[in-house]
N, C-alpha and C positions, 0 to 999 in steps of 0.2 A: 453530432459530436461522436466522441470514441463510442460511446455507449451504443450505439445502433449499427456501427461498424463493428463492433465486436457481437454484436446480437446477429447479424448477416455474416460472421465470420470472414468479414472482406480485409485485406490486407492495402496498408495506409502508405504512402513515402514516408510521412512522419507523423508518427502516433503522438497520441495525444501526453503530454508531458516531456518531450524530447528537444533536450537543451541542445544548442550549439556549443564547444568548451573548445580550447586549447590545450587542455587537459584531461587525463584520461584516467578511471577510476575504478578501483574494485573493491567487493565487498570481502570480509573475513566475521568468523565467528558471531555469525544471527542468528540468534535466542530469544526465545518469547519466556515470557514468568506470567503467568498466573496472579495477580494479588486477589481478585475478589469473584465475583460470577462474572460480572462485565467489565470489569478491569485489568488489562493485560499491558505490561513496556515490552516492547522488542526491544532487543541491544543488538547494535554491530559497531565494527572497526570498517571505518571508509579508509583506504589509501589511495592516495594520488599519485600514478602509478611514471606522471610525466614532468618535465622538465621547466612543467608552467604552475605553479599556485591558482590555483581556480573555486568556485564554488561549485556543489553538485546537492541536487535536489534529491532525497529519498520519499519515495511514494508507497502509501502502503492503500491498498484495496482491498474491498469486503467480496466477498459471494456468500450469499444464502444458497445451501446446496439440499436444504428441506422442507423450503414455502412451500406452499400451495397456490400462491398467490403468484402473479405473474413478479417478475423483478428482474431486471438488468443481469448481466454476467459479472459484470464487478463492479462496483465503485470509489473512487475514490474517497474513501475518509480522512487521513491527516497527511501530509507531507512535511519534511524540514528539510531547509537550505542552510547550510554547513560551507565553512571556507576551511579547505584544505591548503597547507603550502605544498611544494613538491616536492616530490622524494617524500613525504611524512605520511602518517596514520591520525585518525582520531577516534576515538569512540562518541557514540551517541546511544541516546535513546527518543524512544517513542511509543507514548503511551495513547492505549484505544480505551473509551470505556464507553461505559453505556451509550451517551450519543449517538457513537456510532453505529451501534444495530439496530436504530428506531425507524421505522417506516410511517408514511400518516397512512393510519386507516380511515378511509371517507367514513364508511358506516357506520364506526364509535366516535367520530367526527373528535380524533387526537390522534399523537402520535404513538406508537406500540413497540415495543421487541419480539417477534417470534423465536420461540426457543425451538433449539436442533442444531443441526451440522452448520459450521460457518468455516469458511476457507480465506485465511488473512495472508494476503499476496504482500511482499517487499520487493520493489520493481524499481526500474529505471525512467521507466516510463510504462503507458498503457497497454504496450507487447511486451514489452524485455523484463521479466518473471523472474528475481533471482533465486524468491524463497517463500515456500509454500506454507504455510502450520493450519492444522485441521482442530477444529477445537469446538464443545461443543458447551451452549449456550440452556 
């Protein structure tokens, strides 16, 4: 899967979450908020930049940047599928909480949050990065 492609740094024809569309789409104004320790919404404005009304999937990925423990370069934690018309905008949001930073640790035999630096990716897919937020847990 993408995860061991992106651990060997090897480049993919089509990474992992990479729609086919008739339509073509960019992001505008993405902002993360803060509500709790483990609770954060990103917001953006999707436009559909083509001629076609399409869907487009937004992916958002984690990185632990101060385990100690071995762990993937990113992963996927929530995605949403949004129908834009063309020519138009919309806004969205997407909330991460807790869940999403829990790892199972075998030797406490449950699942845990490590606290430290965490890196929440808003992507297109599993290479195409549009936006990075550093934030720490």
């Amino acid at each position: 899967g993408y995860k061991w492609y992106d651990y060997h740094n090897l480049e993919v024809m089509f990474p992992f979450g990479y729609g086919l569309s008739y339509s073509k789409f960019s992001y505008d104004n993405i902002n993360i908020k803060e509500n709790n320790l483990f609770d954060f919404t990103i917001s953006l404005d999707i436009n559909n930049t083509s001629k076609n009304d399409g869907y487009e999937t937004i992916q958002v990925y984690l990185s632990n940047k101060s385990s100690k423990l071995f762990q993937v370069n990113k992963q996927l934690v929530k995605f949403k599928k949004v129908f834009v018309k063309a020519k138009e905008s919309i806004s969205c949001e997407i909330r991460i909480d807790e869940d999403c930073f829990k790892y199972f640790n075998p030797e406490k035999d449950k699942w845990v949050v490590n606290k430290g630096k965490y890196l929440i990716h808003v992507a297109k897919d599993s290479k195409n990065i549009i936006k990075t937020f550093e934030v720490t847990i």
